[in-house]
Biopython code that builds the backbone (N, CA, C, O; Angstrom):
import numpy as np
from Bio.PDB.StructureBuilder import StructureBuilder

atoms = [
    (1, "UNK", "N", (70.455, 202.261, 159.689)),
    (1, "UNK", "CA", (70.189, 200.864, 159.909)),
    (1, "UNK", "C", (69.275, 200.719, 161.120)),
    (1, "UNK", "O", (69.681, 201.088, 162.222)),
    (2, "UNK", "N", (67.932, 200.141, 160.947)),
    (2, "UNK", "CA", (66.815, 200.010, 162.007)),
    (2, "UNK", "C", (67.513, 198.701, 163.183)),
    (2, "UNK", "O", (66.997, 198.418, 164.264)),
    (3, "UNK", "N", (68.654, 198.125, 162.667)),
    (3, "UNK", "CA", (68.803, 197.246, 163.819)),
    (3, "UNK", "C", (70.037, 197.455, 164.238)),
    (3, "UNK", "O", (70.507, 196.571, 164.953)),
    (4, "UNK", "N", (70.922, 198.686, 163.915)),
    (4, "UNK", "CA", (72.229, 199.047, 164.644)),
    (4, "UNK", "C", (73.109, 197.945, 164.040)),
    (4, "UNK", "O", (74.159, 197.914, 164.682)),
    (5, "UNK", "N", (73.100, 196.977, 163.010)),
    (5, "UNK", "CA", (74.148, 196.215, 162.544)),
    (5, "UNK", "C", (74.096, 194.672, 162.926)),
    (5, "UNK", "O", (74.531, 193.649, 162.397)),
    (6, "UNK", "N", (73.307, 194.980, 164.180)),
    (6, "UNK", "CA", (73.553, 193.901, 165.156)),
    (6, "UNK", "C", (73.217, 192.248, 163.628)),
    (6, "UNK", "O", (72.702, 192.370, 162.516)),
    (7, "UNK", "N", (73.836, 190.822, 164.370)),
    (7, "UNK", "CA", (74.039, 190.182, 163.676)),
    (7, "UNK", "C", (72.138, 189.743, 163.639)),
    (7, "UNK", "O", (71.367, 190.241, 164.460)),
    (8, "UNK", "N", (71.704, 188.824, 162.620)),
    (8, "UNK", "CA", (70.921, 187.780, 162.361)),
    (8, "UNK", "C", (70.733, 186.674, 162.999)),
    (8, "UNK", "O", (71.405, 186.606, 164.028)),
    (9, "UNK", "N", (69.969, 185.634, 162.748)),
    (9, "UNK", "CA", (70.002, 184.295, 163.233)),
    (9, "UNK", "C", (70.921, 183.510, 162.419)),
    (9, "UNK", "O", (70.810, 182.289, 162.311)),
    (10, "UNK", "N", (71.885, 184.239, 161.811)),
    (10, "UNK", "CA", (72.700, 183.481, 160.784)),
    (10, "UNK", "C", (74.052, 183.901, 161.614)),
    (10, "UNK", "O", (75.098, 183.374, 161.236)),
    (11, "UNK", "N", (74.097, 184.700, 162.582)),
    (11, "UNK", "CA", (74.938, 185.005, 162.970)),
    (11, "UNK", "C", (76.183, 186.387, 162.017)),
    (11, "UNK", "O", (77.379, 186.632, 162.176)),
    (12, "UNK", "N", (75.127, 186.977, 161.078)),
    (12, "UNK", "CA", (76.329, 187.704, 160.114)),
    (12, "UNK", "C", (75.989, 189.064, 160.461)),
    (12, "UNK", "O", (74.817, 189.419, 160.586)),
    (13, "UNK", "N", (76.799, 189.697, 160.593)),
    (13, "UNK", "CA", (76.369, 191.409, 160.775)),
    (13, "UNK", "C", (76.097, 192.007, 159.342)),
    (13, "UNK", "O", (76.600, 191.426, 158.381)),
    (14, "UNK", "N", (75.320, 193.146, 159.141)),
    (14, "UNK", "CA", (75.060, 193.477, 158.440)),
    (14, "UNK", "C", (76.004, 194.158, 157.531)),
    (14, "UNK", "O", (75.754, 193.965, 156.341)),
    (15, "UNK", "N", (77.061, 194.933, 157.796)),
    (15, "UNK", "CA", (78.351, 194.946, 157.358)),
    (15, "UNK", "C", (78.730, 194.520, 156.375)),
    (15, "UNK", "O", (78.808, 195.050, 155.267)),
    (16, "UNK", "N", (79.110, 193.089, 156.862)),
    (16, "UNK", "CA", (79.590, 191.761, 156.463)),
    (16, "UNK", "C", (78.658, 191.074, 155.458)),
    (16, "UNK", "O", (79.315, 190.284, 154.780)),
    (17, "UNK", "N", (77.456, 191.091, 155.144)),
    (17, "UNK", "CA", (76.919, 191.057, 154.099)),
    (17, "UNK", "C", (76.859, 191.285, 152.417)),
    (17, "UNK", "O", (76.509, 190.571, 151.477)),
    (18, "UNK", "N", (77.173, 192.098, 152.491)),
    (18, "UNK", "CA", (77.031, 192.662, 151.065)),
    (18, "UNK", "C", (78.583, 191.800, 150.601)),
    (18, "UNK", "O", (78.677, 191.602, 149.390)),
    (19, "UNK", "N", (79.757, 191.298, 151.463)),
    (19, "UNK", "CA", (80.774, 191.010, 150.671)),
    (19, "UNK", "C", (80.694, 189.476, 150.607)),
    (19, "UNK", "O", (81.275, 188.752, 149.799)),
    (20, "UNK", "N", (79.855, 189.105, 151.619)),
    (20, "UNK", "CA", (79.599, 187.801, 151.444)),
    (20, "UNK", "C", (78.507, 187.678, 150.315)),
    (20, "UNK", "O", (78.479, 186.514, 149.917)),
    (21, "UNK", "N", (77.763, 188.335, 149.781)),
    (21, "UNK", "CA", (76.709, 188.049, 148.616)),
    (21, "UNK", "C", (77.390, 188.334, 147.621)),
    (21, "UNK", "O", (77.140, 187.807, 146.537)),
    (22, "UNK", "N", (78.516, 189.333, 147.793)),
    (22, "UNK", "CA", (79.148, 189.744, 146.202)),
    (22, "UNK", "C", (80.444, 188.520, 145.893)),
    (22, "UNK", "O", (81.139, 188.628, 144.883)),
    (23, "UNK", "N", (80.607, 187.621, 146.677)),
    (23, "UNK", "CA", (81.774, 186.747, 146.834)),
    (23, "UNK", "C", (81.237, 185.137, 146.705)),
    (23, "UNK", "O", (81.963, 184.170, 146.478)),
    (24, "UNK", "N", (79.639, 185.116, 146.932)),
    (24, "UNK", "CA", (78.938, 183.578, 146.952)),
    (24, "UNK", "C", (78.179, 184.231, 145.770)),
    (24, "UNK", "O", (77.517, 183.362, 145.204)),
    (25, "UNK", "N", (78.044, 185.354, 145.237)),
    (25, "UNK", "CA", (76.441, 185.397, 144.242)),
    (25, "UNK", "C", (76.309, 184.300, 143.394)),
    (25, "UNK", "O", (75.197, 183.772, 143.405)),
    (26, "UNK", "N", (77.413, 183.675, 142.442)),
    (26, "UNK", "CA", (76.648, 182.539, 141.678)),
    (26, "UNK", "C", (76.776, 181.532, 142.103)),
    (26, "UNK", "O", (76.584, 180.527, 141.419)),
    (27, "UNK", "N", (77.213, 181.481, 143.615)),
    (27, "UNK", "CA", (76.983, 180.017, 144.442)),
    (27, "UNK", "C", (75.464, 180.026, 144.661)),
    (27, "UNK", "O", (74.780, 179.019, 144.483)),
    (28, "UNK", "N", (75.066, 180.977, 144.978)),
    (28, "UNK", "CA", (73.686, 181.167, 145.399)),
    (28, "UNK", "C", (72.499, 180.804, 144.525)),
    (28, "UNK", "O", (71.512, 180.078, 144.649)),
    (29, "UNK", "N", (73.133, 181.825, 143.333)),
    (29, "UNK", "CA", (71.979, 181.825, 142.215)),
    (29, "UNK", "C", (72.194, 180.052, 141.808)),
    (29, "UNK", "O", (71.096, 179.641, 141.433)),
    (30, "UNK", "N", (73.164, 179.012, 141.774)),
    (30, "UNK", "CA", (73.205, 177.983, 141.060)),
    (30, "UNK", "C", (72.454, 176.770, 142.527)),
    (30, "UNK", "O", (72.416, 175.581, 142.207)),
    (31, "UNK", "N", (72.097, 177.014, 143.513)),
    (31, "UNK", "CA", (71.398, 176.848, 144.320)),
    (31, "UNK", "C", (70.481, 176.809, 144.350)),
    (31, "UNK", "O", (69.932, 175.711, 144.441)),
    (32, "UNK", "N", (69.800, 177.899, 144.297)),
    (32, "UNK", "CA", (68.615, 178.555, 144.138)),
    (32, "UNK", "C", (67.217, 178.147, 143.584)),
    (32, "UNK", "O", (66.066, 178.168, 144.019)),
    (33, "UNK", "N", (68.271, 177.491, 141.602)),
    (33, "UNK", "CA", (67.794, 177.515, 140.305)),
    (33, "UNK", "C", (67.785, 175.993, 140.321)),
    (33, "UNK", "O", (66.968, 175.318, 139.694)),
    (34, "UNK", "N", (68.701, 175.532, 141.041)),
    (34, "UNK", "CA", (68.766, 174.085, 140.881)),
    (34, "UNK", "C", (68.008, 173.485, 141.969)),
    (34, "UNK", "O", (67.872, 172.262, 141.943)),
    (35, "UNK", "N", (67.336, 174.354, 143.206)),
    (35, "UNK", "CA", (65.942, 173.698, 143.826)),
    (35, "UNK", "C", (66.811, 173.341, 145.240)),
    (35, "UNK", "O", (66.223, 173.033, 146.276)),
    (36, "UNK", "N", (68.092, 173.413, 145.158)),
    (36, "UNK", "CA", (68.704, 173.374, 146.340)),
    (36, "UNK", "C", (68.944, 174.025, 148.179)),
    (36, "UNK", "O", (69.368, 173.618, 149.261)),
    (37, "UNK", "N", (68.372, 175.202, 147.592)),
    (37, "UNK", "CA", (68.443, 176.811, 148.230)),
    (37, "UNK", "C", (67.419, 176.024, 149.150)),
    (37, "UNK", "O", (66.432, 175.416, 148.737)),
    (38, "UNK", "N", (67.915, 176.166, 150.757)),
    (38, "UNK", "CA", (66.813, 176.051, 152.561)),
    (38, "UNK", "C", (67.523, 177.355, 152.881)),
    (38, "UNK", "O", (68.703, 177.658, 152.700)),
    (39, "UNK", "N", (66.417, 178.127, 153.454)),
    (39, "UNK", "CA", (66.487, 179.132, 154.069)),
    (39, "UNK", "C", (66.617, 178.825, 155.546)),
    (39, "UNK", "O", (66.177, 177.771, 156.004)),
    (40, "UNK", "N", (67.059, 179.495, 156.098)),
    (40, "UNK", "CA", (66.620, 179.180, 157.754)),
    (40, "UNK", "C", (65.607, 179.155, 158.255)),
    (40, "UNK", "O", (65.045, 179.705, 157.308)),
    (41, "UNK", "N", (64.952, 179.023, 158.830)),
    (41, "UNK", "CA", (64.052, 179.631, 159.636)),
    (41, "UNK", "C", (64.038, 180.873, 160.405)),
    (41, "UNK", "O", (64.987, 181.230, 161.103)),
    (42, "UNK", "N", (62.957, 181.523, 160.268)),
    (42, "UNK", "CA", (62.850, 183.020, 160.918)),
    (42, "UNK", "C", (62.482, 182.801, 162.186)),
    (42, "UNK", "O", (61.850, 181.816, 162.565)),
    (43, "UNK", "N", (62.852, 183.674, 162.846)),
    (43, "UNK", "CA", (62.636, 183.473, 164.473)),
    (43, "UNK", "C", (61.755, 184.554, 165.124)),
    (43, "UNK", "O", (62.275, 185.661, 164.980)),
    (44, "UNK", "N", (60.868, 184.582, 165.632)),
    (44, "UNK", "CA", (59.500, 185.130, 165.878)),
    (44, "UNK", "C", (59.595, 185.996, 167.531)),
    (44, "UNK", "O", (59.758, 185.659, 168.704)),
    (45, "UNK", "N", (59.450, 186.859, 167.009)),
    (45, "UNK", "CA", (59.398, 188.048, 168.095)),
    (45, "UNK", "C", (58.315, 188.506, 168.274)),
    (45, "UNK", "O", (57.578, 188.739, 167.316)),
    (46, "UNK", "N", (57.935, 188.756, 169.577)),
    (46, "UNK", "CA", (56.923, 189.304, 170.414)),
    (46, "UNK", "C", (57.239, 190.627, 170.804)),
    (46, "UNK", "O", (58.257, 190.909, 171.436)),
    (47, "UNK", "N", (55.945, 191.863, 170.249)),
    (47, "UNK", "CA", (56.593, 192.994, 170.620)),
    (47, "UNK", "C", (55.402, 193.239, 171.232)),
    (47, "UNK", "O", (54.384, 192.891, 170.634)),
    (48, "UNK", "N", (55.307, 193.772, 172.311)),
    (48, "UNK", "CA", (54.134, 194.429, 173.481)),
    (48, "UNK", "C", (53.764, 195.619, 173.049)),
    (48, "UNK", "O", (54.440, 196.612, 172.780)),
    (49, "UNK", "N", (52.081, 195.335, 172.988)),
    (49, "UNK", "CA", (51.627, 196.771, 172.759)),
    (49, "UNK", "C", (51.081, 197.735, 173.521)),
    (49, "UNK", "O", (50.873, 197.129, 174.572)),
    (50, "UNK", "N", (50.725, 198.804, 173.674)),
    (50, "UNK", "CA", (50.158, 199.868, 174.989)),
    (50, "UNK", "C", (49.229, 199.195, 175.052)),
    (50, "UNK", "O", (48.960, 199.346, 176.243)),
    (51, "UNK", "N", (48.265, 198.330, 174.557)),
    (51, "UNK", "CA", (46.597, 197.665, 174.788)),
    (51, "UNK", "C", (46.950, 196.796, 175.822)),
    (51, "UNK", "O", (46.057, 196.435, 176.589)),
    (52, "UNK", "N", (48.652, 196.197, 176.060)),
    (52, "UNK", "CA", (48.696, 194.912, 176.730)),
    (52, "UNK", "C", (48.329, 193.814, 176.009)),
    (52, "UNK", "O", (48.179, 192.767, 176.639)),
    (53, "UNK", "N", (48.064, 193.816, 174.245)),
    (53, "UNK", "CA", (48.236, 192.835, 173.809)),
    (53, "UNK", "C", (49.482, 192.740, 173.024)),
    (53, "UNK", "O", (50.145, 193.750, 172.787)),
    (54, "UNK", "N", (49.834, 191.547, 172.605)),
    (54, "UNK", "CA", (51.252, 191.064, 171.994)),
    (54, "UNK", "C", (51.507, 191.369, 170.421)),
    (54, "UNK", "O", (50.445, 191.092, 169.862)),
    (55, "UNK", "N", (52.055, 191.629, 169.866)),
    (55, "UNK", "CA", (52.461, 191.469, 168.382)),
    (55, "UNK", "C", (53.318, 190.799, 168.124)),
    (55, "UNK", "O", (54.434, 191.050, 168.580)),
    (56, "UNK", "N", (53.077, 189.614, 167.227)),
    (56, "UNK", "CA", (54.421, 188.239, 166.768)),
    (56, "UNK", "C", (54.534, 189.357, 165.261)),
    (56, "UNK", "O", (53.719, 190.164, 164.813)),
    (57, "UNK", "N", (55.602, 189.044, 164.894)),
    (57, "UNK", "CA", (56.602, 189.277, 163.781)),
    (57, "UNK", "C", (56.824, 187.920, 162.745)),
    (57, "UNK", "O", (57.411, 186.957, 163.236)),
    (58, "UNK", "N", (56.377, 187.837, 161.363)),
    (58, "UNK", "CA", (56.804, 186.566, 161.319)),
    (58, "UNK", "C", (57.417, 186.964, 159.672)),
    (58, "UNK", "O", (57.993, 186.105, 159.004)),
]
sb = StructureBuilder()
sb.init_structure("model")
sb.init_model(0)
sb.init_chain("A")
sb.init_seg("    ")
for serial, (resi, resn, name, xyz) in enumerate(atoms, 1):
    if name == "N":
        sb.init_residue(resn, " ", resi, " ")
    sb.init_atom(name, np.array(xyz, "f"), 0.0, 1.0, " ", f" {name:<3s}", serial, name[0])
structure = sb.get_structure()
């Protein structure tokens, strides 16, 4: 795991995922299909490069 587990901006660890998708899946999919489904918003990280210029993540 490239991020050690650590949680999301959703607050869920990665863990904890897979039982929450296997436990909501056709909450999701009937969401989704029915035009209902907002994602969060992604939250934008700045990673520094050896040039001293910035890299956003989006």
């Amino acid at each position: 795991m490239c991020n050690k587990g650590a949680a999301g901006v959703d607050m869920m660890e990665v863990d904890s995922f897979k039982d929450y998708l296997v436990s909501q899946k056709d909450a999701l999919i009937c969401s989704i299909l029915g035009g209902r489904y907002r994602r969060h918003p992604t939250r934008r990280v700045f990673i520094p490069k050896g040039n001293g210029m910035a890299q956003h993540t989006d």
